[in-house]
C-alpha positions in Angstrom: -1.8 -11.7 -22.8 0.1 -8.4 -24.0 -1.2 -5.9 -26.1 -0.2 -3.2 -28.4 -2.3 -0.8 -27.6 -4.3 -0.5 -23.7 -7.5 2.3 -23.3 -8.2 2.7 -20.1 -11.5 4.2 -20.5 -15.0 2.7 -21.7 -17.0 5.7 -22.4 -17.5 6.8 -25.7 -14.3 8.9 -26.5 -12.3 5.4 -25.4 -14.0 2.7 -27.7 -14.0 5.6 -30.3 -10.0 5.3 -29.8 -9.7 1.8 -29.4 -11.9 1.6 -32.9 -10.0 3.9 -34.3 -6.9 2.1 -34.1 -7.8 -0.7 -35.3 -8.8 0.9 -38.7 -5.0 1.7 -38.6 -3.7 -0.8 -37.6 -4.8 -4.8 -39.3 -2.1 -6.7 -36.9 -2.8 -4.4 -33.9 -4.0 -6.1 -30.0 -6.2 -3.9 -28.5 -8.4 -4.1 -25.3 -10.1 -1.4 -23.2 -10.2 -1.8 -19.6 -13.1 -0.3 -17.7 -13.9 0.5 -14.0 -18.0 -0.1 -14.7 -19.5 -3.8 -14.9 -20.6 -2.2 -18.4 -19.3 0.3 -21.1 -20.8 3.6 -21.6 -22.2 3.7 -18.0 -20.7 6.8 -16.5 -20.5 10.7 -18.2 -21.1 9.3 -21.5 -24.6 7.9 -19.7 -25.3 10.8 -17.4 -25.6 13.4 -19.5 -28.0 15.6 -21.6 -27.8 13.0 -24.9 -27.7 15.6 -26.8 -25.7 15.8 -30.4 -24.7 19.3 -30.7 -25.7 20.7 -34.1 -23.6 24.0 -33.0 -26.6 26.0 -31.5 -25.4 25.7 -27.7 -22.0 27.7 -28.4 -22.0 31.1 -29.9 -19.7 32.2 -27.5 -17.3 29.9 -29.0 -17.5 29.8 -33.2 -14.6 27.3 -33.7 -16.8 24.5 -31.1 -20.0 25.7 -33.4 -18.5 24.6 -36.4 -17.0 21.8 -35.3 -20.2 20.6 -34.1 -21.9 21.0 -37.9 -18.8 19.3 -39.2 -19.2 16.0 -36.4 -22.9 15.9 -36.1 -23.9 14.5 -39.7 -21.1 12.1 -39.5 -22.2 10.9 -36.0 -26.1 10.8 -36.8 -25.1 8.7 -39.9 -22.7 5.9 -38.0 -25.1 5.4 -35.0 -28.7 6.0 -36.7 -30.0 3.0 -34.8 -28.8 4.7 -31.0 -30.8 8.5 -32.6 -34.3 9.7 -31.6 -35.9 12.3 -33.4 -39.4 12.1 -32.6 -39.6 15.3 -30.6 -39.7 19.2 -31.2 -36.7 21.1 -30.4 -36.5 24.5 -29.6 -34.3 27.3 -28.4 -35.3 30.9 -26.1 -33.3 33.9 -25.6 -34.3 35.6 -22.2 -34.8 39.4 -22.0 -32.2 39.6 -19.3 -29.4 38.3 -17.7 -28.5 36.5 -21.3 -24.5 36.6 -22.8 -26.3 36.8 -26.4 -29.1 38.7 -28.3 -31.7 37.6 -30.2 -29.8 39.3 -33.1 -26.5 37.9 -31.7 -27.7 34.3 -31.9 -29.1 34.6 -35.5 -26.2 35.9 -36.6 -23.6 33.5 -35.4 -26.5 30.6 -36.3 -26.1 32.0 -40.3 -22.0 31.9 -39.9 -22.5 28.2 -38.6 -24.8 27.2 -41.5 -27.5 26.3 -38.4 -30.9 26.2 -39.2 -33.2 28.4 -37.4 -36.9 29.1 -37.8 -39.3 31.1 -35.5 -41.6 28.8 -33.2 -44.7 28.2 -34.2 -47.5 30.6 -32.0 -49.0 27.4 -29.6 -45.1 26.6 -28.9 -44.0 30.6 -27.7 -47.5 31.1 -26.0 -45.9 28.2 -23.1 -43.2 30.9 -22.7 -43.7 33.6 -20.6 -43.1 36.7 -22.5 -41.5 39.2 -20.0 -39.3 37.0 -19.7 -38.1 35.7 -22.7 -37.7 37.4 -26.2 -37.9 35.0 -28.7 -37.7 31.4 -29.4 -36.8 29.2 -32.4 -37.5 26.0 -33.8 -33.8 23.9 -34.3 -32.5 20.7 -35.4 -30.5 18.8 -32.8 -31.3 15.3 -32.1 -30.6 13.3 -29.2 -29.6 9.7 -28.3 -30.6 7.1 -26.6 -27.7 5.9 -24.4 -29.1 2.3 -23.9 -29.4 1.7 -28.1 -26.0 3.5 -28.6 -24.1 1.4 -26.0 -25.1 -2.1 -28.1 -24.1 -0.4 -31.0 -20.6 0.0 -29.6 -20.5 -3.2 -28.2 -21.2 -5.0 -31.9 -18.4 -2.4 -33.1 -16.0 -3.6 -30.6 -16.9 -7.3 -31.4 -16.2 -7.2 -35.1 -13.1 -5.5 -34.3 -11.9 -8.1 -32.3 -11.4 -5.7 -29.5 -11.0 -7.1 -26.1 -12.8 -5.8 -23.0 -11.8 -5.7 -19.2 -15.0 -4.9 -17.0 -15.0 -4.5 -13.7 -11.2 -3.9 -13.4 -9.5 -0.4 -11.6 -6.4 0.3 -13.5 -4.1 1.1 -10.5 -0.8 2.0 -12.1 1.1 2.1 -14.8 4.9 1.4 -15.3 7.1 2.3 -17.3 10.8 -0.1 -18.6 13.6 2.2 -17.5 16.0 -0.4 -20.1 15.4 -1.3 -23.6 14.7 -4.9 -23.9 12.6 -7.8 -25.9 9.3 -6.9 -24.8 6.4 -4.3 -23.6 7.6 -1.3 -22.7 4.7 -0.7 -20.3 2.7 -2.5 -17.8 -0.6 -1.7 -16.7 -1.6 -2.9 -13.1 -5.1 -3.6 -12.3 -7.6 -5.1 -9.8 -10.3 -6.9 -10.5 -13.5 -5.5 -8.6 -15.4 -8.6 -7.8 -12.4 -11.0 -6.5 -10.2 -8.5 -5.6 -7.3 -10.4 -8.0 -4.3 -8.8 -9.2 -3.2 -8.3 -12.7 -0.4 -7.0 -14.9 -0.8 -6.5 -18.6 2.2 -5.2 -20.6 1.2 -3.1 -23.9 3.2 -0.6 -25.8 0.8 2.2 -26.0 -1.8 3.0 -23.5 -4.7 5.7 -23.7 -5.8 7.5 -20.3 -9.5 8.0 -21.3 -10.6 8.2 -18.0 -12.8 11.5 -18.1 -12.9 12.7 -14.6 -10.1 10.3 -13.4 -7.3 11.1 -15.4 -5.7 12.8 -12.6 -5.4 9.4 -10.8 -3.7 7.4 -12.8 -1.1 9.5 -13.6 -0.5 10.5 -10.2 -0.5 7.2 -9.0 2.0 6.2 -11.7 4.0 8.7 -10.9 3.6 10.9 -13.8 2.7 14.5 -14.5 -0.8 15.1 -13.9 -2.9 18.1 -15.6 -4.8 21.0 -14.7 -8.5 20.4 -14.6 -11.3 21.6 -13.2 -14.2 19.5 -11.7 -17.8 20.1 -11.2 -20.2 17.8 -8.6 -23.6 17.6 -11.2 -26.9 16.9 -10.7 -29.6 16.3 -13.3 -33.0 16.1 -12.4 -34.9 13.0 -14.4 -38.8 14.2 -14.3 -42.0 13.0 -15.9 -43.6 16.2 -18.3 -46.9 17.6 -17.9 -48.8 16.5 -21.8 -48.2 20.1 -22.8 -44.5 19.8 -22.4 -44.5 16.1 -23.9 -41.8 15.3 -27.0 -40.6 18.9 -26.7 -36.9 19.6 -26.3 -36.1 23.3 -24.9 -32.8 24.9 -23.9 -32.5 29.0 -23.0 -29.8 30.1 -23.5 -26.6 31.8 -22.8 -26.8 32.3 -19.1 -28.3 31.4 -15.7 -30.8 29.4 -17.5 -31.9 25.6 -18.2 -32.7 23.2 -20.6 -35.1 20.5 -20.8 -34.5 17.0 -23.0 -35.9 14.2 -23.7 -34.0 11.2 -22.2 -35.1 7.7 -24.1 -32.9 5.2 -21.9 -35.4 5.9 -18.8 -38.4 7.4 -20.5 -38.1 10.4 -18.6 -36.9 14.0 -19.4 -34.0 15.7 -17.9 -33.8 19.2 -16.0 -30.7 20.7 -16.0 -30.1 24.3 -14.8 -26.7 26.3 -15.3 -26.8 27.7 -11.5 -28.4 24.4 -9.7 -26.9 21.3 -11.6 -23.0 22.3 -10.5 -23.3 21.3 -6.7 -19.6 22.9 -6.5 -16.3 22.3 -8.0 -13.0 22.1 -7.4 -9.1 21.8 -9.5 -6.4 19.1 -10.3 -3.3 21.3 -10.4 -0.2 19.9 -12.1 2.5 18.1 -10.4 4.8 14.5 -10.5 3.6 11.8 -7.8 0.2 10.4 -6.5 -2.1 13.2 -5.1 -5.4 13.2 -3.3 -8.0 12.7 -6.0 -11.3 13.7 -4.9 -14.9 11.8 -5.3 -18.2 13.4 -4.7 -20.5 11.3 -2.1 -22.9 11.1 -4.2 -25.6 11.5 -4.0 -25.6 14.8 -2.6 -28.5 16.4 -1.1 -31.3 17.7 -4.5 -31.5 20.6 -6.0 -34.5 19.7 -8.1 -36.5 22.1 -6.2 -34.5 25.4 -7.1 -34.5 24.1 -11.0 -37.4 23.8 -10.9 -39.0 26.6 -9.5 -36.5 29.0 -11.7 -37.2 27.1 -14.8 -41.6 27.1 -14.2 -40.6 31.0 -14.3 -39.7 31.3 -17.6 -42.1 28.0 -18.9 -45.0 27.6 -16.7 -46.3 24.6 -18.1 -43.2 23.0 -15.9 -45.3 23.6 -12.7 -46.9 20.6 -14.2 -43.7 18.5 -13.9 -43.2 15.8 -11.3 -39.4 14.8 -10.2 -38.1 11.0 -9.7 -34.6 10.9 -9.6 -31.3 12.3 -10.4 -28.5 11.7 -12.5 -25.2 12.4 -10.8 -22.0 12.5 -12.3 -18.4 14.6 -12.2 -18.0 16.8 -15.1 -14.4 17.7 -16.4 -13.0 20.6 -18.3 -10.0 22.2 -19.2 -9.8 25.7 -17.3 -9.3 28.0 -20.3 -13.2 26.5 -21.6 -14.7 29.5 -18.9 -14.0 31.7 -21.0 -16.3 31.2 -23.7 -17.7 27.7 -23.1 -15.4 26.4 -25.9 -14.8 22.2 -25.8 -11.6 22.0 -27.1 -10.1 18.2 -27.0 -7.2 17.1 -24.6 -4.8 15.1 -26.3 -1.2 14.9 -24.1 1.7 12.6 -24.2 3.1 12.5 -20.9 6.8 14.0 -20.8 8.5 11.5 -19.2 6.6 8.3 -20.8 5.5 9.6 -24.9 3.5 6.3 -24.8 0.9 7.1 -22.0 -1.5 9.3 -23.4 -3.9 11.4 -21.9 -7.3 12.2 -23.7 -10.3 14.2 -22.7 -13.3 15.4 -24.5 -15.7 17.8 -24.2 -18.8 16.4 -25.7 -19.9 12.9 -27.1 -19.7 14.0 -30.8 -16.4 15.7 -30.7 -14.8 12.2 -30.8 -14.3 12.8 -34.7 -11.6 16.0 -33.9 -9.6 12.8 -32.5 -9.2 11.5 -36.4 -6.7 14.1 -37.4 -4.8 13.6 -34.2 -4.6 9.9 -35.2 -3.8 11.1 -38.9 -0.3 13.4 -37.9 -2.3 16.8 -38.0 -1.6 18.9 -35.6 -5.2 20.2 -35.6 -5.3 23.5 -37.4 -9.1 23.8 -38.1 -10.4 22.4 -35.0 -9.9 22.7 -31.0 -7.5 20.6 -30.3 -5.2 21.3 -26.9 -2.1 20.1 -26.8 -1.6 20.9 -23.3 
């Protein structure tokens, strides 16, 4: 069967398109074809589950706002998938940090972001020559598991098909106009091995880390982007460190969340979670895309030792695995840890488009790019 519309992508930002369209279009045939035997099983699994309420960027206002504007709307559509039963909490370090206690009020205020002092029992786990001051925030998390079968119903009602299992190899492009699709997505299907063509008129690259290799193997531009090797640490909390959430921030530092779909907590740690990194540079034609053997050797032990510094109730904290995944980003985010959105035709073929998103809650910015706007108020990259 053909289809109007292809996403090539099952994370969040690609049933978030795929839903999308169908709002706008009643008579439109949409599937999304995913690599994974199940959607919403790769960076939109392994990561943090955190929904940014603005607090993790004041290096970047525009993100900050944008997270204010997306989070309400996103705790509101997938209440079931949202966990608040914990305490969340933010730390400034005396040194090494890119922001000041006074810095990080202040852009909290221009946000609209709540911020309280910690209660005494909370601040006394820091230790205090090393960190300034810490604050009591709002920022919930999900649980991955819950908001996966809240996509899935989505999907259903929708009427939106899905491929699992299936590598989307290539993608051509009709060099002649003529009665019918004007491309065709080849794909293999991971458990047999068979061969298939679909032909569509619209297809969405929402392939995250992989974006790179479909274009290149289809012959089409690919884009600059950088690439990080990750590690997240899943441990089990010593009871004084139980149902807390706690980043410190901006810097060399680490945060530590709650993570509902394995019970656990995750560790991550601005120095040790990037294993190393490397960038797609533009260009037509296939090119080597690397893959990380994961997993890689742990770094659990440098987080951890780092982190206990600055919260020695971690000591406390037992490791038992690792969450390892590729994390993409446009270049120009170094700067100042911005997200901005990746949302780019390809030259040659205006109907392959290649999206990328910076963090799960962002997938709202997408709306105006679906709407005609060319994305005044939020960070949107055309490029």
């Amino acid at each position: 069967m053909d289809y109007t519309h292809l996403i090539v992508g099952g994370g969040m930002f690609g049933c978030h398109v795929a839903l999308r369209l169908a709002e706008l279009h009643s008579d439109a045939r949409i599937a999304i074809v995913e690599r994974e035997p199940d959607l919403l099983r790769r960076a939109s699994y392994n990561n943090q589950a955190r929904v940014h309420n603005g607090y993790h960027y004041p290096r970047s206002i525009l993100t900050g706002l944008r997270s204010r504007v997306n989070a309400p709307r996103f705790l509101k559509e997938f209440q079931g998938g949202i966990c608040t039963d914990f305490e969340q909490y933010y730390a400034i370090a005396r040194r090494h940090s890119n922001v000041t206690p006074a810095q990080f009020e202040t852009f909290c205020r221009r946000i609209g972001a709540e911020l309280r002092p910690a209660p005494k029992p909370v601040r006394r786990l820091f230790d205090d020559d090393l960190i300034e001051a810490v604050y009591a925030v709002t920022e919930p998390i999900f649980d991955a598991d819950k908001l996966r079968a809240l996509v899935w119903e989505r999907l259903r009602r929708a009427g939106i098909a899905v491929i699992l299992d299936a590598e989307a190899d290539k993608v051509s492009v009709r060099e002649n106009i003529a009665p019918g699709p004007e491309l065709t997505l080849d794909l293999t299907l991971r458990q047999s091995g068979e061969g298939l063509s679909i032909g569509c008129g619209q297809i969405f690259n929402c392939t995250y880390s992989k974006l790179n290799g479909l274009l290149g193997r289809s012959g089409l531009r690919t884009i600059r982007l950088r690439h990080e090797a990750t590690e997240m640490a899943l441990i089990e909390l010593p009871p004084a460190l139980s149902d807390l959430s706690i980043t410190v921030m901006c810097g060399p530092f680490f945060s530590l969340m709650p993570f509902p779909a394995k019970g656990l907590a995750t560790l991550s740690h601005v120095s040790y979670t990037p294993h190393y990194s490397w960038t797609d540079h533009p260009g037509v034609g296939a090119q080597t895309v690397h893959e990380p053997d994961f997993p890689l050797h742990s770094r659990f032990g440098k987080m951890w030792r780092d982190a206990a510094r600055y919260l020695p109730a971690l000591k406390g904290a037992s490791y038992v695995e690792s969450l390892w995944e590729v994390k993409t980003i446009l270049p120009q985010s170094d700067a100042n840890d911005s997200r901005p959105i990746l949302f780019k035709p390809d030259p040659a073929a205006p109907n392959v488009i290649s999206l990328l998103g910076g963090k799960i809650d962002n997938i709202y910015d997408l709306d105006e790019l679906f709407a005609g706007v060319a994305g005044r108020r939020s960070e949107l990259s055309p490029a």
